[in-house]
N, C-alpha and C positions, 0 to 999 in steps of 0.2 A: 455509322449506325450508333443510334443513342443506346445509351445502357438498357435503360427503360424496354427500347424496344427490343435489343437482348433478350432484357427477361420475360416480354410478352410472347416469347416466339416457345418456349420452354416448353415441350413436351414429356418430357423425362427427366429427373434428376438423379444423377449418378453419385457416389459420395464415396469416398474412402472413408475407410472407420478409425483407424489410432489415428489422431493429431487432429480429427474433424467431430466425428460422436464421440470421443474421448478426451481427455486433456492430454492422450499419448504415452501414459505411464500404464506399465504391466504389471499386475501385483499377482504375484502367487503363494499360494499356502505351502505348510511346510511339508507338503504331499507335494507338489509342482503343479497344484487346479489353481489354473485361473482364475482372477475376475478383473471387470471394467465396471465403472461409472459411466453410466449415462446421465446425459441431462432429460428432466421428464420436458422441461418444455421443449426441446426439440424433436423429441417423440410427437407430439402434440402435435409441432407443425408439419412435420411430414404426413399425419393425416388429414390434417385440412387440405394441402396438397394434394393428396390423394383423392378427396371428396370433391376436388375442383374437376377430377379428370387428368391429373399430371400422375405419370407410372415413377417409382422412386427404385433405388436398385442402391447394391453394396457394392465396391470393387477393392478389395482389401489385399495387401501381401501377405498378410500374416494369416492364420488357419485359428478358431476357435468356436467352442462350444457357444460361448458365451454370445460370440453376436448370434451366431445362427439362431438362438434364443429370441435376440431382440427383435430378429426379422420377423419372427414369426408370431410377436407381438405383436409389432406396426402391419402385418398385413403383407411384408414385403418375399416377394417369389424370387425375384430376381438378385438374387448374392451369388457372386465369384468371390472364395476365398483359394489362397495360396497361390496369386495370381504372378507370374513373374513377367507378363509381358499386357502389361495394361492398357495399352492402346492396341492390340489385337483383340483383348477382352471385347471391346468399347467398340471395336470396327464389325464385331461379329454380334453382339446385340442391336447394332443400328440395323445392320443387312437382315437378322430376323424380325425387324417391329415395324420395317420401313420408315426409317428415321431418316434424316437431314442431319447433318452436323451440328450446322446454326441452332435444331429443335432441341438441342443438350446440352444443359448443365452439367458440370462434371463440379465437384468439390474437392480438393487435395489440398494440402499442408506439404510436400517433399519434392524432394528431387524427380522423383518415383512417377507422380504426378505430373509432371511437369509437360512431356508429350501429349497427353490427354488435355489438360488444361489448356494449351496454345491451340488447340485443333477444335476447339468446340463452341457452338456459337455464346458458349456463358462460360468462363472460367472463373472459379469463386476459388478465394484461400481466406482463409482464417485471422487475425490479427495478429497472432504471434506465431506465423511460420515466418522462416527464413525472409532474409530481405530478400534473395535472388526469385523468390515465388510470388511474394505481392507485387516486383516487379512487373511478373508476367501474368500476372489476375488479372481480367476485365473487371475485378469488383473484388477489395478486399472487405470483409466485416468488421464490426468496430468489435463484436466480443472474441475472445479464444476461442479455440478447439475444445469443444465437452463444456461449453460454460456458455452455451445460447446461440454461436454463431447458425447454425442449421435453422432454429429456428428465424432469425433475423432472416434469415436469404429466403425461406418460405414464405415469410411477409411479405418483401419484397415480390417476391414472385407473383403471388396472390395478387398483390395489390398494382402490377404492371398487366399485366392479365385479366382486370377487371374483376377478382370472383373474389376480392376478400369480402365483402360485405356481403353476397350471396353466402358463406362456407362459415360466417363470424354470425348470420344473423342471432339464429339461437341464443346464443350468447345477449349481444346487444338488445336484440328486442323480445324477449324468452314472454311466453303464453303468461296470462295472469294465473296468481297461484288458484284465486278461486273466479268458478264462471260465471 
């Protein structure tokens, strides 16, 4: 199977969040509050995704305020945090939505990742995870983690899928200003 048709099959897109919507680095104040950098363009794309009809979800290890935030920015219901067995996560969301393996995208950067990634018909990593994890990507991105990658693979996505130019018109061909 072509890549292409990988990613035309994509019903769901799964994402870990450090090393994927982040560059992976934890900054805390001098109270121990967190924060993350998100990239807005990849925010962006996960709704155009969403506007195609693709469901988007978090599967994170680590527990924070801070994403629960951004999920509930982008619109997104579906977050596991403090996940320690993430291909049980990923087997028990498929069995509730009625998924196919093949119809899921999973995105990871780690070791962590690495079961979910081999098992799902799209396995995406980042440009600067480990070499033992773009070895086992179906599809590495040419940006990092928290620096566009997310959005690149929603392009992709979109555009194997047939719906980018449906989800972009706006944009592309936007109302005249005056009628």
């Amino acid at each position: 199977m072509t890549l292409e048709e990988r990613m035309a099959r994509v019903e769901l897109l799964l994402l870990d969040v450090d090393g994927v919507l982040t560059d992976g680095r934890v900054v805390l104040d001098d109270r121990g509050v967190e924060t993350k950098a998100f990239d807005v363009t990849d925010g962006h794309g996960l709704k155009l995704l969403q506007r195609a009809g693709v469901a988007v979800g978090f599967v994170t290890g680590r527990r924070s305020r801070v994403v629960e935030h951004r999920a509930r920015e982008l619109g997104i219901t579906e977050v596991h945090q403090r996940v320690r067995n993430k291909l049980g996560v990923v087997r028990e969301i498929l069995a509730r939505r009625g998924l196919r393996p093949e119809q899921v995208a999973y995105m990871g950067d780690d070791l962590v990742d690495l079961p979910v990634l081999t098992q799902v018909g799209l396995g995406i990593t980042v440009a600067d995870a480990p070499e033992y994890v773009r070895e086992r990507a179906h599809w590495v991105t040419g940006r990092p983690g928290g620096r566009g990658a997310v959005r690149e693979a929603c392009e992709a996505i979109l555009r194997a899928r047939g719906a980018w130019d449906e989800v972009t018109r706006k944009y592309f061909h936007p109302e005249p200003l005056e009628p």
